[in-house]
Each structure stands twice: as C-alpha cells, then as structure tokens.
C-alpha positions as CSV (number, residue, x, y, z in Angstrom):
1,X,93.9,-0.1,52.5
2,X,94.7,-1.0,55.9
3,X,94.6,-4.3,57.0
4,X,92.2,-3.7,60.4
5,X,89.9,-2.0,58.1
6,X,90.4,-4.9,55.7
7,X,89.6,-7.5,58.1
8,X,86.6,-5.1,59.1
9,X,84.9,-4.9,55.9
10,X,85.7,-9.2,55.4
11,X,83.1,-9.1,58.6
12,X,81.0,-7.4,56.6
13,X,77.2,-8.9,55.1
14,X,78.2,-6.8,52.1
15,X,81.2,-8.6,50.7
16,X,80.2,-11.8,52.1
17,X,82.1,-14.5,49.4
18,X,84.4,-11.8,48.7
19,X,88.3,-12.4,49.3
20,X,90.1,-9.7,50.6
21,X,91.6,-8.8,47.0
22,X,87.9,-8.7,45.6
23,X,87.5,-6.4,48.1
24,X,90.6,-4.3,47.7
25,X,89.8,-3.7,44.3
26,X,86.4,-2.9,44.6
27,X,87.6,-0.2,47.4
28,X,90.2,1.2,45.1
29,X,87.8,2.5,42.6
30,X,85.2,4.3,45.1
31,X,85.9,7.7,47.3
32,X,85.6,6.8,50.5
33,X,86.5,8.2,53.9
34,X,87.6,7.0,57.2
35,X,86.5,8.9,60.4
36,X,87.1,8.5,64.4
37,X,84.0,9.0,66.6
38,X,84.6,9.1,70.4
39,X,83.0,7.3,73.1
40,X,79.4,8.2,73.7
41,X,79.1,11.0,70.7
42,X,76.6,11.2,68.2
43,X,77.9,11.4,64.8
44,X,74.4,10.8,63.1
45,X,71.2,12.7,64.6
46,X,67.7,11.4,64.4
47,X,65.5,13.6,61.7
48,X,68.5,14.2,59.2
49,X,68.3,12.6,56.0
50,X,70.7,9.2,55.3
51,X,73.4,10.7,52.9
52,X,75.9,7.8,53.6
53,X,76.8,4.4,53.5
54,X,78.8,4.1,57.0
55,X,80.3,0.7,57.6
56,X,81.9,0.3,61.6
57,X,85.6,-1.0,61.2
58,X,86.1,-0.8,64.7
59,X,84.5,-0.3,68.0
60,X,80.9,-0.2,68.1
61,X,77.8,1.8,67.5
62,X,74.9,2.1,69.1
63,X,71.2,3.1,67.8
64,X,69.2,4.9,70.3
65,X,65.3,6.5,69.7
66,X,64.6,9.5,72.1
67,X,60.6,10.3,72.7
68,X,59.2,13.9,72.9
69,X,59.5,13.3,77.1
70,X,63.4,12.9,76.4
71,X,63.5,9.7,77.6
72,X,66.0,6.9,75.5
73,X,65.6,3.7,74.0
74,X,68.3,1.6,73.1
75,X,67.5,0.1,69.7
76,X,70.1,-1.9,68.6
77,X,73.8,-2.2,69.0
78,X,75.8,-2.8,65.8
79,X,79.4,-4.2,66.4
80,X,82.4,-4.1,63.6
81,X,81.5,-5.4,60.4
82,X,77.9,-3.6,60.2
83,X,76.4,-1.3,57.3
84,X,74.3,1.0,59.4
85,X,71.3,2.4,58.5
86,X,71.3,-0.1,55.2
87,X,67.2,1.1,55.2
88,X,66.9,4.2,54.6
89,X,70.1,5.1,52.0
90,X,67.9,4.9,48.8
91,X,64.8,5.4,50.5
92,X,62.7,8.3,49.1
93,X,61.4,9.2,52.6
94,X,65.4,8.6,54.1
95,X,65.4,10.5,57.5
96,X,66.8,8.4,59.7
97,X,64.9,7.8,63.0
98,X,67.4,6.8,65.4
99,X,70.8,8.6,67.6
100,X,73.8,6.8,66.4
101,X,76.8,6.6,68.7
102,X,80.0,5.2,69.5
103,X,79.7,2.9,72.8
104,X,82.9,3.1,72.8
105,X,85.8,4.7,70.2
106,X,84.9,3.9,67.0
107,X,86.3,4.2,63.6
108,X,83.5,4.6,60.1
109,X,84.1,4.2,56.7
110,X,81.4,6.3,55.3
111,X,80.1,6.5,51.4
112,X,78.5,8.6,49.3
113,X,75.1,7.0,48.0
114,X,76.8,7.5,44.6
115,X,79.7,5.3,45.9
116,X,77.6,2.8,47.1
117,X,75.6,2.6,43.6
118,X,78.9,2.2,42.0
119,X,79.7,-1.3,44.3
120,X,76.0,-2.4,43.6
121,X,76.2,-2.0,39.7
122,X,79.7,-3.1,39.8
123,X,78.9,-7.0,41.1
124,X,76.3,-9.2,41.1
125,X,77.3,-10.6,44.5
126,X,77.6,-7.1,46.3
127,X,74.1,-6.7,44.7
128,X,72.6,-9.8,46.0
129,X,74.3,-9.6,49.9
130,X,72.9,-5.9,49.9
131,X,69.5,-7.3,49.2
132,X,69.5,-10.1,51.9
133,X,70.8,-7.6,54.4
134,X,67.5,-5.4,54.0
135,X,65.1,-8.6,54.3
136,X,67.3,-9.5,57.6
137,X,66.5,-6.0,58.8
138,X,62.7,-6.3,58.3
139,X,62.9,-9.8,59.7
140,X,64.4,-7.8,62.9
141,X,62.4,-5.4,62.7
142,X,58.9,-7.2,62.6
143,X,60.7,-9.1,65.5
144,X,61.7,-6.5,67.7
145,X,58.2,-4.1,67.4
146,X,56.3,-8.4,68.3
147,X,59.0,-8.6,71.4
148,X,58.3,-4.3,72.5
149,X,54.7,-4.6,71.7
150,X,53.0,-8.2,72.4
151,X,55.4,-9.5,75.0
152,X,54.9,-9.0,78.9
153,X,58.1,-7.5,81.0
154,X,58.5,-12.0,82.0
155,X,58.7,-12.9,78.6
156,X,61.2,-10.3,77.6
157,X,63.1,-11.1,79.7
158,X,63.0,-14.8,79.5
159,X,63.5,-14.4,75.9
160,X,66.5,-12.4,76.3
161,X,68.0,-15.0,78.6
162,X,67.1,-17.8,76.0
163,X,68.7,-15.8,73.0
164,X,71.8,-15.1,74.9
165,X,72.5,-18.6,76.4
166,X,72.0,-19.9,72.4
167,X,74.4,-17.1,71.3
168,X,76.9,-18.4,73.8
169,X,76.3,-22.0,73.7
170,X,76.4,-22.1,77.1
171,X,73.6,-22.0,80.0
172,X,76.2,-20.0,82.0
173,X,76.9,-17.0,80.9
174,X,77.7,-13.1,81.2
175,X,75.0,-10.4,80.7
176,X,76.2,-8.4,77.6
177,X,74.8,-5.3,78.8
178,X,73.8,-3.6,82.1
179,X,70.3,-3.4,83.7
180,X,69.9,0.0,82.5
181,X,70.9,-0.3,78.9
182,X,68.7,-3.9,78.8
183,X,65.4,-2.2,80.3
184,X,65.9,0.8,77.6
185,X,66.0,-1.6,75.0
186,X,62.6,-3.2,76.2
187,X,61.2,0.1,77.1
188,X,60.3,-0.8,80.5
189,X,61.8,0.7,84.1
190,X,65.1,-0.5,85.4
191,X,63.3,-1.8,88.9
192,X,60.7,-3.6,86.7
193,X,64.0,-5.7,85.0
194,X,65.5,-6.1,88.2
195,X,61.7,-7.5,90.0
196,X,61.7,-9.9,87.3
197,X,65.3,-11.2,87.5
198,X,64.8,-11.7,91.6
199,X,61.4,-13.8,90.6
200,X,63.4,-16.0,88.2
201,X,66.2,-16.3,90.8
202,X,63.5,-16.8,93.6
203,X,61.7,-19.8,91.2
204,X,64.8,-21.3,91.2
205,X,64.5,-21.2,87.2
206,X,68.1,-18.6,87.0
207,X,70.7,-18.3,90.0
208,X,72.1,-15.1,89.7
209,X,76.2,-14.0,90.4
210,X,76.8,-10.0,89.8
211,X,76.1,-9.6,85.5
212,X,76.3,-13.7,85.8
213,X,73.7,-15.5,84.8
214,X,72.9,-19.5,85.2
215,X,70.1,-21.2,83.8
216,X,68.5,-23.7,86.0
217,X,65.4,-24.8,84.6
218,X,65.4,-24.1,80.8
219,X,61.8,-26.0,80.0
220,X,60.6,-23.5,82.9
221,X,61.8,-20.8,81.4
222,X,60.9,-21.4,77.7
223,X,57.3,-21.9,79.1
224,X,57.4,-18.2,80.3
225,X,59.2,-17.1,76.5
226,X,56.0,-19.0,75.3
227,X,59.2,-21.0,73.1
228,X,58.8,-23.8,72.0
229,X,61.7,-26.5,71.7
C-alpha cells in the first residue's frame, strides 16, 4: 500500500487505535480500488443508490443538495481521512441524497459493501469505530437541520464565527470558505451574509480584513449565538 494512502486511512474514524501494520493487513485481504476525481466533478449523483464504501485519501470532497429550482446547498465538506456517506451503505432505503465532489483533485479508495462487511466482522475495533462514526453523524445531523431551521441569518452567523475561532484557538482568524459557499451552506442569500457581517463590524463586535476575521467582543457575540460560556 502506499504510504500517502496509508497515512490517509491512519486519519481515518475507522481505524482509529489501529497502527499502520493493523491496517495494512486488514487492507491486504479486501478488493479495493483507488480512483482520481478532478476538481469540481461529481463522481457520486444524488438519487443513486450507496454501493460503496469511499474513504478520501487526498484532497477533499464536498456534499452538495440541489432543490427542484436548481439552486445548491453546500452540506458539508469532508477533508482526507473521511468515510463518506457512512449512512446510507447498509441502509435498506440507501439512495444517497446529496452531489459529491472534489473541491479540489482528489484521490478515493472506494469498497464494495461486501468489503466493508469483511473489515466489520473481521475486528471488534473496526466494528465499534464504525458504530461511533454513525452516532457522530446523527449528532451532526440533528445539529445542522437546529442551525438551518431554528436559527436566524445573526445567529448563523455568530455561531459560525464562534465554532471557527474554537477550531483555531485563536480570536483572529481566516474565513475557511468564501461568502458564497458559507451563505449556501446556511441556505440564505450571499447579500444577506455579507449585511450581517457589516452589522457585526459596524457594532464593533468583529473588525473585518478581506476573508480576515477578528473578534472583538466575544460575550457580545455569544449573546447573539444564544451560547452560553
């Protein structure tokens, strides 16, 4: 196996407590296949059925939901190390609801369902890891549909800005994605994202720099997220 892919699948929820032999020799006994998927291209289309087990071992994907008006909503964005679509592989009802692409060039090790029933009767561990990675999807799940459903445009925002400055550690940081692709993932209009952020800035609660952000008033700001420290 080749060591990027290696190191990929060590990033992986999967084999988490595995070493890098464990994992070898797991690999060695499934078929498997490695596949190249270039930037912005669907390689799975929403409405087909989840044959696979596709882990990314480099670049990263994106899942995107499209409406009967066409328009796009960025879902989730899975970087290297992620089992995509973990839901819906032994579902009974397994069409997958979602666009996934490459945001940029990306490399998949996909699975037959068979291969991944082989890993999950093979060890307890692989068994157990696949288990807590579907309860952290629900838990992500009942999160995201409370944040797109229950929360006003302010405290989307606000809460984005929150969960990015604890990602970082830091109460200066860089926007990980543009306008556009942060007002898809709330379902809300670019102008409306960009009214907000000026309001912030205006309260003197953010000062913004280009994609920089700094917070200035973090209570202020967890008051709008309706957080509480």
């Amino acid at each position: 196996m080749e060591k990027n892919v290696l190191k990929a699948l060590q990033l992986c929820p999967l084999f988490e407590g595995f070493t890098a032999k464990d994992i070898e020799q797991m690999m060695d006994i499934i078929p498997y296949r490695l596949f190249k998927v270039d930037k912005k291209e669907v390689f799975v289309t929403a409405g087909t059925p989840c044959k696979y087990a596709d882990i990314v071992v480099a670049g990263e994907v994106v899942a995107r939901m499209e409406g009967s008006s066409g328009k796009e909503m960025q879902i989730t964005s899975k970087p290297v190390g992620s089992l995509l679509a973990s839901a819906f592989i032994f579902g009974k009802n397994n069409i997958i609801p979602v666009n996934l692409m490459a945001n940029k060039p990306a490399t998949i090790l996909r699975m037959t369902s068979n291969s991944m029933q082989m890993l999950l009767n093979m060890d307890e561990r692989f068994r157990f890891n696949f288990i807590q990675l579907l309860s952290a999807f629900c838990d992500n799940l009942s999160r995201k549909v409370r944040l797109l459903t229950l929360h006003t445009v302010r405290e989307k925002v606000a809460i984005l800005l929150l969960e990015q400055a604890k990602r970082t550690n830091s109460d200066v940081f860089m926007l990980e994605k543009s306008r556009q692709e942060i007002a898809d993932s709330f379902a809300i209009q670019k102008f409306s994202l960009q009214r907000c952020l000026k309001e912030f800035a205006a309260d003197g609660i953010i000062q913004l720099n280009g994609k920089q952000v700094a917070i200035l008033n973090k209570s202020k700001l967890m008051t709008l997220a309706n957080v509480i420290e």
